[in-house]
N, C-alpha and C positions, 0 to 999 in steps of 0.2 A: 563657449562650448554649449551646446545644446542639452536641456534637460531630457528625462522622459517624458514622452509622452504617455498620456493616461486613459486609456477607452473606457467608458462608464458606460452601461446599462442602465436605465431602470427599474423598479420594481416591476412592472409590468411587462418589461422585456425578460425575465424571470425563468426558464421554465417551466410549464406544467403537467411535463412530462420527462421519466425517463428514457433514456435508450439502450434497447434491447440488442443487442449485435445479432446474438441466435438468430433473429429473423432474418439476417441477410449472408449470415456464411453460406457458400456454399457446400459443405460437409457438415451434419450434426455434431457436437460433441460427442466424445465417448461416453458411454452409463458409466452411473458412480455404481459402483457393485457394494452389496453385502459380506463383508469379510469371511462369516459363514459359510453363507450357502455360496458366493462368488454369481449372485445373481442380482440382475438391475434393484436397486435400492427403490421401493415406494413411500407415500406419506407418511405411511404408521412406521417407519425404520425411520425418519426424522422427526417424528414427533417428539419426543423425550427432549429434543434440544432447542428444537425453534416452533413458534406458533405457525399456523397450518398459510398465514398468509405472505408470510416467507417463504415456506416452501411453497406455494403456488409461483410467488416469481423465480425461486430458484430454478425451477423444469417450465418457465414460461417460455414461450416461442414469438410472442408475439412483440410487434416493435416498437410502439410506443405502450409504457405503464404509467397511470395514473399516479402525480401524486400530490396524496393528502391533502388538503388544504391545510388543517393544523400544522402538517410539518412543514410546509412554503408560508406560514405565517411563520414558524421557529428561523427558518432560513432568511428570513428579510431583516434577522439581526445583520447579518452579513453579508449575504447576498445580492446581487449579483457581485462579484468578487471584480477585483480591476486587469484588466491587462494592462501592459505598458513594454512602450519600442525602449530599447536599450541603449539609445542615442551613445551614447559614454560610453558605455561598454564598447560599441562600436567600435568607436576613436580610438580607447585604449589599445586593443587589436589590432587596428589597422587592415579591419577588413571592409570589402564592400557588401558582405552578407546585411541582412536588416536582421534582427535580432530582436523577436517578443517573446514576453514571458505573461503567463495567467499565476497569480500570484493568489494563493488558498494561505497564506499567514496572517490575513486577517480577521480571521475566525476566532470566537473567543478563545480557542484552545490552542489559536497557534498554528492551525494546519488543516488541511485536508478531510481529516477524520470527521470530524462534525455530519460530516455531508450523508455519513451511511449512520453515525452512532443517534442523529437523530428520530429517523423511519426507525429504526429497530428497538429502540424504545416505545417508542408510540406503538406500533403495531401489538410488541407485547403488551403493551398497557389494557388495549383494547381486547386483547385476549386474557385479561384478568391477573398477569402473570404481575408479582412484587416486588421478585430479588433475582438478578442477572449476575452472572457470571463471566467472566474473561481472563482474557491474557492479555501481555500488553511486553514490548520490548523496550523503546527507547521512552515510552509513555504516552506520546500523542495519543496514540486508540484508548488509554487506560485515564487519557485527564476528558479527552471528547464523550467516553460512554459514562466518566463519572458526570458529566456536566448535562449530557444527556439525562440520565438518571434524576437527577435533579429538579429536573424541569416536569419529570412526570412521577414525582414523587415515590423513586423506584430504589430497591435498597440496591447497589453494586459492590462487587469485590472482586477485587481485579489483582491477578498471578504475576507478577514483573518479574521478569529474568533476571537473574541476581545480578548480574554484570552491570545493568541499566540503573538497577535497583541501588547501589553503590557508586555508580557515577555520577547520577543525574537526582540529586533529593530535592532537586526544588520542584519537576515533576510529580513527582510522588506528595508532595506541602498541597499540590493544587487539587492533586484526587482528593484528600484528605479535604481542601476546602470546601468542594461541592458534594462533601458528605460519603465518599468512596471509604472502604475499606482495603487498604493495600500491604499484597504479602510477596516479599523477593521469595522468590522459585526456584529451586525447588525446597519447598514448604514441609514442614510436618505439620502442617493441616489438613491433607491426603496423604491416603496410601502408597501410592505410586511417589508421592514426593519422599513420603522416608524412604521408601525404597532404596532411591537414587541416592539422598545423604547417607544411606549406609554403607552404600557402597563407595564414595567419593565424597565427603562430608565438606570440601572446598569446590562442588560442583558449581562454574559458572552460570548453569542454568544453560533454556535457549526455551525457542518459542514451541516445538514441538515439547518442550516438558512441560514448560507454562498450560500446553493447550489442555492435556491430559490431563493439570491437576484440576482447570475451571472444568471440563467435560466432567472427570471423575463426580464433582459437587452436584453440579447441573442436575444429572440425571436423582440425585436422591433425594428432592423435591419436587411435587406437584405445583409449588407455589415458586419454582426457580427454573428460569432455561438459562442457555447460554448464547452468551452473544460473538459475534468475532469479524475483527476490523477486516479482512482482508479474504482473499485466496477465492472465495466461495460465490457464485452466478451473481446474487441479491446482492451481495457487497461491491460489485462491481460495478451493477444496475445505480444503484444509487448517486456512486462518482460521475459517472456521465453529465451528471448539470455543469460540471468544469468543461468537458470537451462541446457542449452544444451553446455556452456564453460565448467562448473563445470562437466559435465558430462565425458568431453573429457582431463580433466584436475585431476579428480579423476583417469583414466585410465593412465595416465600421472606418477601420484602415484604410478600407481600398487597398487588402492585399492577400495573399493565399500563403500554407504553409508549404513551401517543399520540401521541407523536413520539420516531423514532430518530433520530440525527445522528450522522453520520462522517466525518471528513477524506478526502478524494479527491487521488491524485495516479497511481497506475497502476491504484488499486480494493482492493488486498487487505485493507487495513486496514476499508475502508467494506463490503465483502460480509464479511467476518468476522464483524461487526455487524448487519447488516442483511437478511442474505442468510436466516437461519430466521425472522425474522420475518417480510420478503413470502412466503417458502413456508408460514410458518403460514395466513397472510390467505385465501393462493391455496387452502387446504385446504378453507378455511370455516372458518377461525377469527377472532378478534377482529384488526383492522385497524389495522397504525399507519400516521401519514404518517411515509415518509422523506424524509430532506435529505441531501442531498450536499453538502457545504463544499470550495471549491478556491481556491486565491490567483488575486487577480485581473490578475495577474501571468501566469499560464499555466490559461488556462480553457477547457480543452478539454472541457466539459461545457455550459457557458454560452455559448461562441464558437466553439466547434469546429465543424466538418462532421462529420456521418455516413455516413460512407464508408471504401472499402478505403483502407488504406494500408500501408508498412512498420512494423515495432514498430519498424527501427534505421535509422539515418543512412546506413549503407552500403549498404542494400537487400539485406541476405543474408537475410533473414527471409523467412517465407510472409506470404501478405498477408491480415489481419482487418478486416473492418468493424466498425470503432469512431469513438467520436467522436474527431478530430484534426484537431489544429494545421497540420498537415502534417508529413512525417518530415524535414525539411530546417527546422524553424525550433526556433531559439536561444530558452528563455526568457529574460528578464532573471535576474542574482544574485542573486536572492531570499534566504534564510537557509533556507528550510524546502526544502531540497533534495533533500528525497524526495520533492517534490511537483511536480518542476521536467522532466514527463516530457509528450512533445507530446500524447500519446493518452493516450486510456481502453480498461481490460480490456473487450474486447468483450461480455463477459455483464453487464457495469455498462450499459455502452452499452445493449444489445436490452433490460435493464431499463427504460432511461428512455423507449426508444423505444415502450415497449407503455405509457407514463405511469404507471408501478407507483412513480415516487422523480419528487423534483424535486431541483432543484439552483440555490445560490447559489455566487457569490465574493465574498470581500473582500479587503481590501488586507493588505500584512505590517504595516504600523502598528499598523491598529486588531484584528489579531490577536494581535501581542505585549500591549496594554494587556490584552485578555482575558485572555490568559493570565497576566500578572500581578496583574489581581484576581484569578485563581482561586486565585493561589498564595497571596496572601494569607490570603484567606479557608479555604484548604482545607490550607493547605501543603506541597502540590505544584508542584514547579515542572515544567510541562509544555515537550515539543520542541516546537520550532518548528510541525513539524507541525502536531501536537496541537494547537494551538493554534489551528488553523483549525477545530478542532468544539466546541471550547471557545467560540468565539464566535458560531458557531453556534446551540450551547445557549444562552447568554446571549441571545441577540435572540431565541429559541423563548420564554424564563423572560419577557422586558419584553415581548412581545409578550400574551402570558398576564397580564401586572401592568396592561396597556393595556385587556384586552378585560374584565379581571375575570373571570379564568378557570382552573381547578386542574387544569391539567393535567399528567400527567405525561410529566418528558421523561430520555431514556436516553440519553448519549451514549458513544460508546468515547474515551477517555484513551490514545492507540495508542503515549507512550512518554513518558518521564521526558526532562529539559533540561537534565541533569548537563553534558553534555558540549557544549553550545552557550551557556554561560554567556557569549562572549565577543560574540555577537547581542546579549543581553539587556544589557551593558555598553554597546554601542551604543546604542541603544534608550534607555536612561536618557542617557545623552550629550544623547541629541538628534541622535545620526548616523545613526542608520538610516530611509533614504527608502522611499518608493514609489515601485519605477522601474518605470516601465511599456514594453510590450511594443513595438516598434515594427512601426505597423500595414500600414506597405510591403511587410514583412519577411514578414507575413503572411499578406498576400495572394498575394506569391510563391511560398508554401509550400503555399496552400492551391491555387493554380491548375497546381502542379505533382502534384498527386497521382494517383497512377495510372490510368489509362483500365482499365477493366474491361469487357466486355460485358455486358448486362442478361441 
């Protein structure tokens, strides 16, 4: 039986630049508005949280962004990342689909994250700034900007959702090793955190509380911004080095995606991916379909509204139209807790809104079984996450075995499952459910969201 195959890069085939999508949609994004006054957001309304050359690529338009050479030295720890054909997988299937995957679990943090937590450390470094702030779910963004951190001798502390926070300790051992300071959320270390334990003193936390209590800190130093993995233009910008290797590494193949799949849970892992290939299409180049994968557990792609709302629970945020849950609704404790966030990155969003991607969800069950044939077959054991484009792929491959059809399909592997072995114990158990959302819960969130003018 044949192994995988492995497309390698070299350092020189690397990146040296981001890609910008804005420059090729054909519709601008919607303004992020001032909650206030309900009017287009400028520099000085982001200043308090991000240095001024974040927000330059945040509202940049332009399609290639420089980057850094300090941070493409930081990146050729791991960089260029591998793709590999799924030979095995294949077989197991019994499909005739070809089946790659870009695999970001090589990264010293395990995942994906690195790719933006490095640039935003640096860039704040260069802006003077000492101590960063975040949030963080299942921990990847919270061990990538602790390690970050690290490297540019920057204090971090980083809000983990309590659910995360007590599932998963051996992510939180590694923040702790690269010098992080880490607090399950909601915290009585902000305001808005007792808040919430006063009112529900067993609150599981989520990511919009998390964001609210880093935001809350953030702002009350001169010598602190805040940093955040996902949702936001510039965190999007920066995953693209995954969709522009794979691109050069599919041609490498001798072959094309016609179909890309990616896990979705704030977007950054999924426009990483996918994000130079709709600007190839949109160029007049060769076309794939994309998919979006989200637990069906928190499906703010599949069930959400698209509309303004906050990124955080506390309403300290400017307001984005994206697709959301509402900023007031809880998902259930799913395991794949980077994926456990109410909204989607607004340029995900105006993606699906102009029909350029579609999107499913499935359950954590039948996303763990994927993920554990893949590991079978490929011997990787993929995060939680992951696991949601992993199965994704897998219905793209029998769907192809159904229709009698060779297509191929590319998905992103956004991190390794080292550190949620204790899921996957469940899972064999026979203990891990589908809890599903409750839909009271979410009607109330969604009829709370903000009035806007038209």
């Amino acid at each position: 039986m044949a192994v995988a195959t492995k497309y390698l890069l070299n350092e020189n085939q690397m990146p040296k630049f981001w890609y910008n999508l804005q420059a090729d949609l054909p519709q601008p994004l919607p303004a992020v508005l001032h909650p206030g006054t309900m009017q287009p957001v400028g520099p000085d309304d982001l200043s308090p949280l991000f240095p001024m050359a974040l927000i330059e690529q945040e509202v940049s338009t332009e399609r290639e962004i420089e980057i850094p050479e300090p941070v493409r030295d930081i990146y050729r720890l791991w960089r260029p990342a591998p793709l590999y054909r799924a030979h095995r997988l294949e077989k197991a299937l019994g499909t005739p689909a070809r089946i790659y995957y870009k695999y970001e679990g090589v990264s010293p943090a395990g995942s994906h994250k690195p790719n933006t937590a490095i640039p935003q450390a640096f860039y704040n470094a260069e802006a003077g700034i000492r101590r960063l702030t975040t949030e963080t779910g299942a921990g990847q963004w919270g061990t990538s900007l602790s390690f970050a951190g690290s490297l540019f001798d920057m204090e971090v502390l980083v809000f983990q959702v309590r659910v995360s926070y007590d599932q998963k300790p051996y992510r939180r051992a590694v923040m702790e090793t690269y010098g992080a300071r880490c607090l399950a959320s909601p915290s009585d270390q902000t305001a808005y955190g007792r808040s919430v334990l006063a009112e529900r003193p067993d609150h599981p936390g989520s990511l919009g509380i998390a964001i609210s209590e880093a935001v809350e800190l953030a702002v009350q130093r001169e010598d602190t911004k805040y940093a955040l993995g996902s949702v936001l233009n510039h965190v999007l910008l920066h995953q693209t080095v995954i969709g522009l290797e794979a691109m050069e590494q599919m041609q490498m193949a001798d072959a094309w995606p016609d179909v890309v799949v990616g896990c979705t849970g704030g977007g950054s892992n999924f426009a990483g991916i996918a994000f130079p290939f709709i600007g190839h299409a949109l160029r007049g180049g060769r076309k794939s379909r994309i998919v979006a994968v989200e637990p069906a557990a928190c499906p703010s792609l599949t069930r959400g509204k698209y509309a303004y709302d906050f990124g955080d629970t506390a309403h300290m945020t400017p307001l984005t139209k994206m697709h959301t849950l509402g900023s007031t609704f809880t998902p259930p404790s799913l395991h794949a807790g980077g994926l456990r966030y109410h909204g989607m990155a607004p340029m995900v969003s105006h993606v699906m809104e102009l029909g350029l991607m579609e999107a499913v969800a499935y359950s954590q069950v039948d996303c763990f079984a994927a993920g554990v044939a893949f590991a079978r077959a490929e011997g990787i054991v993929p995060a939680p996450e992951a696991n949601h484009a992993v199965k994704g792929a897998i219905e793209e491959a029998l769907r192809c075995k159904r229709e009698g059809r060779s297509e191929t399909i590319l998905f992103g592997l956004s991190g390794h499952g080292h550190f949620d072995m204790a899921s996957y114990q469940k899972y064999f158990a026979g203990e891990l459910r589908d809890e599903a959302y409750d839909e009271k819960e979410l009607a109330m969130a969604l009829a709370g969201l903000p009035s806007v003018p038209a």
